[in-house]
C-alpha positions as MATLAB code, in Angstrom:
seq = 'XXXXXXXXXXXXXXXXXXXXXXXXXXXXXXXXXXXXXXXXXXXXXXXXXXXXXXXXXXXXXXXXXXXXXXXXXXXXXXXXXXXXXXXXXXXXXXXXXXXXXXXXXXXXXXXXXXXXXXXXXXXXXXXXXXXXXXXXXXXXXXXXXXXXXXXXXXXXXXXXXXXXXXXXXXXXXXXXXXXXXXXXXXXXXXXXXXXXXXXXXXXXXXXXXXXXXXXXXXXXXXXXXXXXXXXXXXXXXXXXXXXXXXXXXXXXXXXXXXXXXXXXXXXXXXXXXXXXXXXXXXXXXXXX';
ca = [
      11.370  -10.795   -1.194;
       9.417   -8.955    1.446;
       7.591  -10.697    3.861;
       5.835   -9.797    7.546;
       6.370  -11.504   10.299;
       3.780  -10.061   12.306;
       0.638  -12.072   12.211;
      -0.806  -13.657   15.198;
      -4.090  -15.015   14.012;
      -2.802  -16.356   10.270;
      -0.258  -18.981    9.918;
       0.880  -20.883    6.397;
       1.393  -24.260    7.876;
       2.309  -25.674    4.823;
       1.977  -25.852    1.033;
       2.401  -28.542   -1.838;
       0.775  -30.018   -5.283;
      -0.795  -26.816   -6.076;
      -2.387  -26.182   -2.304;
      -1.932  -24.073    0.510;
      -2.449  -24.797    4.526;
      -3.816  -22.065    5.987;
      -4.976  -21.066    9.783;
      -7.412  -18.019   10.351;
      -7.982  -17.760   13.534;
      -8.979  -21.339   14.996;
      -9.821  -22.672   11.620;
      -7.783  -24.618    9.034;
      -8.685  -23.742    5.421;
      -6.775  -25.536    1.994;
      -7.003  -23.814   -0.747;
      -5.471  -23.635   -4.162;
      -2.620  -21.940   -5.579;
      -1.110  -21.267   -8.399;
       2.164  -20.365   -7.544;
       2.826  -24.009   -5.517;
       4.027  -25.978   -8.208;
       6.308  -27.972   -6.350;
       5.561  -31.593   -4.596;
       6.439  -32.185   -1.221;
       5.423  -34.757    1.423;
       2.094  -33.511    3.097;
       3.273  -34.086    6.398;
       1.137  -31.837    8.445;
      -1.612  -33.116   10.374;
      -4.044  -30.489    9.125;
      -3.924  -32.079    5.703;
      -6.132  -34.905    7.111;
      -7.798  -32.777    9.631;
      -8.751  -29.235    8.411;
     -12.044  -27.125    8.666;
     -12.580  -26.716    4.542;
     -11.088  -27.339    1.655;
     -11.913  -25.233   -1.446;
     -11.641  -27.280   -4.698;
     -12.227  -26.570   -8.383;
     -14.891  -27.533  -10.923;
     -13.453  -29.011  -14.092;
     -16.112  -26.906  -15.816;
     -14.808  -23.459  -13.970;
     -15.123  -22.243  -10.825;
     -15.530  -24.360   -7.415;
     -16.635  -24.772   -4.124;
     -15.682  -25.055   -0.442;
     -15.847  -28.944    0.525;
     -16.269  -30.507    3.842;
     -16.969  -27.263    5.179;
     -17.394  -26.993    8.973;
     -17.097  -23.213    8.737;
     -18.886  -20.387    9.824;
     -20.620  -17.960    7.832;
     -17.815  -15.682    8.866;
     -15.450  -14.634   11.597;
     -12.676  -12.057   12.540;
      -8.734  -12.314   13.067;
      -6.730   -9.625   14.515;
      -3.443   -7.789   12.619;
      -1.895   -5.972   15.587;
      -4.300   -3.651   17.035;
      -6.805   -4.187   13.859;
      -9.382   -6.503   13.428;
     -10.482   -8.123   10.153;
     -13.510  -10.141    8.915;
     -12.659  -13.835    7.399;
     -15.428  -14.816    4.834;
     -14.970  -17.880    2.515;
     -16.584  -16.923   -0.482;
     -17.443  -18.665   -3.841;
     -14.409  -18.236   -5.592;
     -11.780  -19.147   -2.833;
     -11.045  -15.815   -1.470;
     -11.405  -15.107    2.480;
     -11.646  -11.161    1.854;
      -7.827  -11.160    3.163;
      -4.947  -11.256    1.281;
      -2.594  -11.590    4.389;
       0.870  -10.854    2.189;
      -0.127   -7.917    1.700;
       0.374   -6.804    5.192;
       4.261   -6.023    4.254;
       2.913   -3.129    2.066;
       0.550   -2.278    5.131;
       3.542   -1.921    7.199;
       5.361    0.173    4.306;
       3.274    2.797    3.820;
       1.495    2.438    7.346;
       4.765    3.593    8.630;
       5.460    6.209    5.871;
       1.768    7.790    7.062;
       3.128    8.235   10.860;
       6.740    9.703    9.982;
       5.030   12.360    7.577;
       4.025   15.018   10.285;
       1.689   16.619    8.238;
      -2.122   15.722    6.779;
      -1.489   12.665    4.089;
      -4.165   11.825    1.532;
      -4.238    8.073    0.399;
      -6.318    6.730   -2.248;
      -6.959    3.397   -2.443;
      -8.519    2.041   -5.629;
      -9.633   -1.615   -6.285;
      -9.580   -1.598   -2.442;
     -11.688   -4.753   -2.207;
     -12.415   -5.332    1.382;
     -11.005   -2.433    2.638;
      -7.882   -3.952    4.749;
      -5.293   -1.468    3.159;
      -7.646    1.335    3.881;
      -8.281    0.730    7.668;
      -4.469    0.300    7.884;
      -3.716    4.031    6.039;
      -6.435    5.225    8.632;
      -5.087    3.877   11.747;
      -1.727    5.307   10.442;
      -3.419    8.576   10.384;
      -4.563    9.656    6.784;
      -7.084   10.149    5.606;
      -8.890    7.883    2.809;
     -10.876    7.259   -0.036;
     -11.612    3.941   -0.948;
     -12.753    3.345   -3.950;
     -14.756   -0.136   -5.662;
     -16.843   -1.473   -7.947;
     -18.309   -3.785   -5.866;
     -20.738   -3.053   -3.485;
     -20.453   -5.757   -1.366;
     -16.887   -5.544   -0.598;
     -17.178   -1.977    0.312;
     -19.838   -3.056    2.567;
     -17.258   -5.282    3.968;
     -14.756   -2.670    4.353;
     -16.772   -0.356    5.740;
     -17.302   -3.561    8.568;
     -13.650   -4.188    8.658;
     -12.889    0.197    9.692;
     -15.699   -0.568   12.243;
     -14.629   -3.836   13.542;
     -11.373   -1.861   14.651;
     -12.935    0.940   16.236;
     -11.975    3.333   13.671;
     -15.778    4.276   12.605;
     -14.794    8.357   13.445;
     -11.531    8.383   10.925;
     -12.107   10.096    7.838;
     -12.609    7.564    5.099;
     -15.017    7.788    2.205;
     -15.892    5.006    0.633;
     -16.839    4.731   -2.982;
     -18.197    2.363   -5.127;
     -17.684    3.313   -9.066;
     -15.416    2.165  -12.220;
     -11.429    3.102  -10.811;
     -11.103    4.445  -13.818;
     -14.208    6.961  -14.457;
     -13.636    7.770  -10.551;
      -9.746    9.089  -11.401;
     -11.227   10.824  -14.130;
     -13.843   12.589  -12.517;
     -11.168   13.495   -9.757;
      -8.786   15.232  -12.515;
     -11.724   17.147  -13.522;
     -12.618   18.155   -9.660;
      -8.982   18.988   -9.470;
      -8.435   16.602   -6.214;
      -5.132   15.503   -5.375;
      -3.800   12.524   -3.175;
      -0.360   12.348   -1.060;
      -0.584    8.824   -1.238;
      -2.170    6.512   -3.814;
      -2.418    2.270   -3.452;
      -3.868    0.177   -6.152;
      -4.006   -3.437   -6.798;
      -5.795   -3.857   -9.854;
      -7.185   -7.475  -11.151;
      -6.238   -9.647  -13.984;
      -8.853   -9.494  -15.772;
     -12.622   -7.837  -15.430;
     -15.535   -6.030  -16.386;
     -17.030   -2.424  -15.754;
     -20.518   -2.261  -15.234;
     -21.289   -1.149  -18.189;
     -19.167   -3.911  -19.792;
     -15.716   -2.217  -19.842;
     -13.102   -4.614  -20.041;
      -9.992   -4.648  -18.212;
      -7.017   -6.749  -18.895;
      -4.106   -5.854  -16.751;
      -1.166   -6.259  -19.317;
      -3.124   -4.354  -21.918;
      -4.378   -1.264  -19.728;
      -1.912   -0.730  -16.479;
       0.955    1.503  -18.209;
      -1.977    3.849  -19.343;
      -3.893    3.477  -16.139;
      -0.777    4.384  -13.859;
      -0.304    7.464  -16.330;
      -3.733    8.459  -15.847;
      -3.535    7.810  -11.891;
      -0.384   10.130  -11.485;
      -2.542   13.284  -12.512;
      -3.702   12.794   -9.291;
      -0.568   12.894   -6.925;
       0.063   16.250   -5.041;
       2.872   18.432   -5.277;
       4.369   16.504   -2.415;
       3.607   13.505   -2.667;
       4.652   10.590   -0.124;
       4.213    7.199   -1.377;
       2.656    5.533   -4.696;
       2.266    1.894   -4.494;
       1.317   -1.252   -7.258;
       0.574   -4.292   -6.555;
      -0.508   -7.412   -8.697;
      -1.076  -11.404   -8.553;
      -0.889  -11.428  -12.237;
       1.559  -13.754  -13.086;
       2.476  -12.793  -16.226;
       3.762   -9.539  -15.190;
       6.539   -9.549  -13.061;
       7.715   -7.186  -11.186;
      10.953   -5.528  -13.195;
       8.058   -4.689  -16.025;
       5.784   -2.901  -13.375;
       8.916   -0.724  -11.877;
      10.155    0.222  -15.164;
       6.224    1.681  -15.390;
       6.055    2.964  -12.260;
       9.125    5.189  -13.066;
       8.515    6.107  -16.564;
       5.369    7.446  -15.682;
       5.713    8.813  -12.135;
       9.406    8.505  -11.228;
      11.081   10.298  -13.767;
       8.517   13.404  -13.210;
       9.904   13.511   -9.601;
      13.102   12.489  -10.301;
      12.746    9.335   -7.602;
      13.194    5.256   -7.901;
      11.223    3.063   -7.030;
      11.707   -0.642   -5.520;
      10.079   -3.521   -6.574;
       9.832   -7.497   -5.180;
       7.867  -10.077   -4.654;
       5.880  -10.159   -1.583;
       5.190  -13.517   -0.119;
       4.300  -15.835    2.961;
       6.923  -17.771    5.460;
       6.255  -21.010    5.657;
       5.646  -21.915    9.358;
       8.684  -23.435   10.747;
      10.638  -23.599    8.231;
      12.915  -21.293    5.944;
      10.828  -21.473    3.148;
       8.544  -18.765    1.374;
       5.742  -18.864   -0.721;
       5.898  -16.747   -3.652;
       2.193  -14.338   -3.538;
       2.205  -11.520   -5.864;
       4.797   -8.342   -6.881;
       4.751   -5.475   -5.492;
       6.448   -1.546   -6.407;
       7.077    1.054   -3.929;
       7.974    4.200   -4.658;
       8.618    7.152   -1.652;
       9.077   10.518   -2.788;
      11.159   11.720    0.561;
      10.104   14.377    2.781;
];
């Protein structure tokens, strides 16, 4: 499993009957999860004393409870800084697992010694993206909602990282890559972590088990002829991640004639050996 050990300002303190312990910053958030199946003695104090506590309606959705939260606040990664903001359906606009990719291809970028393109489509609030830029590349970020490319375009400021070349987009991933095979652009580097399940805005609908072997054929035609990194990740449950490598290389790693390596990525439990399963990812470098 790959993990990171290098958060400061987040810390899992704990997580049991379908719940997670969180700290961001100064504040303690619970909120659910699906992968905590298990049932262990809530024994930390912030159980009983915690800032918010997200819980969900019996008739869908759900809302933050005893909330003693700001509207919003930051938290540093290394020598980044990122906006926390509690919204209605539990996220924080942080998946903090994901920093092990960050580091990845973060690290990829530097060792390149040459200009890297990186895409970055369903980039949310932008976190990946300010990490490729800080790296060096430079990015286009690509969304279908407008706020959360407000919020990354916050999240490149908030680091002081306003001057690196990022564009940011907000458009259907998938009528973007098309109109980039048309315009003939290509990209060194290309993230994506698509959703479950949504909707384009004019009512397209995505299902992730249904559409990600074509989408990842249609995203290749957009890799350069050196590329340096392509990288999937997903929350999906039900798709684990031996089905997304054997994707990955049918459609991009047998062209190049490269693996790629696939895990889960997850969360160590603080002070203790444990991890918390959150998400799968696949890496593939194409070697310099």
């Amino acid at each position: 499993m790959w993990t990171t050990d290098k958060w400061k300002d987040y810390e899992l303190l704990d997580c049991s009957s379908g719940e997670k312990l969180e700290r961001w910053g100064k504040y303690t958030l619970v909120r659910p999860d699906p992968q905590v199946i298990w049932k262990s003695e809530k024994e930390h104090i912030g159980w009983k004393k915690y800032d918010a506590s997200y819980k969900r309606s019996s008739s869908g959705g759900g809302s933050w409870s005893q909330n003693k939260l700001p509207e919003a606040w930051t938290v540093r990664y290394g020598e980044l800084t990122f906006r926390v903001k509690p919204m209605g359906f539990k996220h924080t606009g942080i998946f903090p697992e994901q920093a092990t990719n960050w580091e990845w291809f973060s690290s990829l970028i530097k060792k390149a010694g040459r200009p890297i393109k990186v895409l970055n489509l369903f980039a949310y609030t932008g976190c990946a993206s300010v990490c490729a830029a800080a790296a060096g590349a430079s990015v286009c970020h690509v969304d279908a909602a407008k706020g959360m490319v407000a919020t990354a375009k916050e999240n490149l400021a908030l680091s002081g990282l306003s001057d690196r070349p990022v564009r940011f987009i907000v458009d259907d991933c998938k009528k973007f890559i098309e109109r980039e095979i048309r315009r003939g652009n290509k990209y060194d580097g290309i993230i994506m972590d698509p959703p479950s399940y949504g909707r384009g805005p004019t009512g397209e609908v995505w299902k992730i088990e249904e559409n990600i072997d074509d989408f990842v054929a249609l995203t290749a035609q957009l890799l350069s002829d050196k590329p340096l990194f392509f990288l999937l990740n997903s929350y999906t449950t039900g798709l684990n991640a031996s089905t997304m490598k054997y994707i990955v290389d049918l459609r991009i790693g047998q062209r190049y004639g490269v693996k790629s390596e696939a895990d889960e990525i997850g969360i160590r439990v603080s002070g203790t050996d444990n991890v918390m399963p959150a998400g799968n990812s696949v890496r593939l470098y194409f070697g310099e």
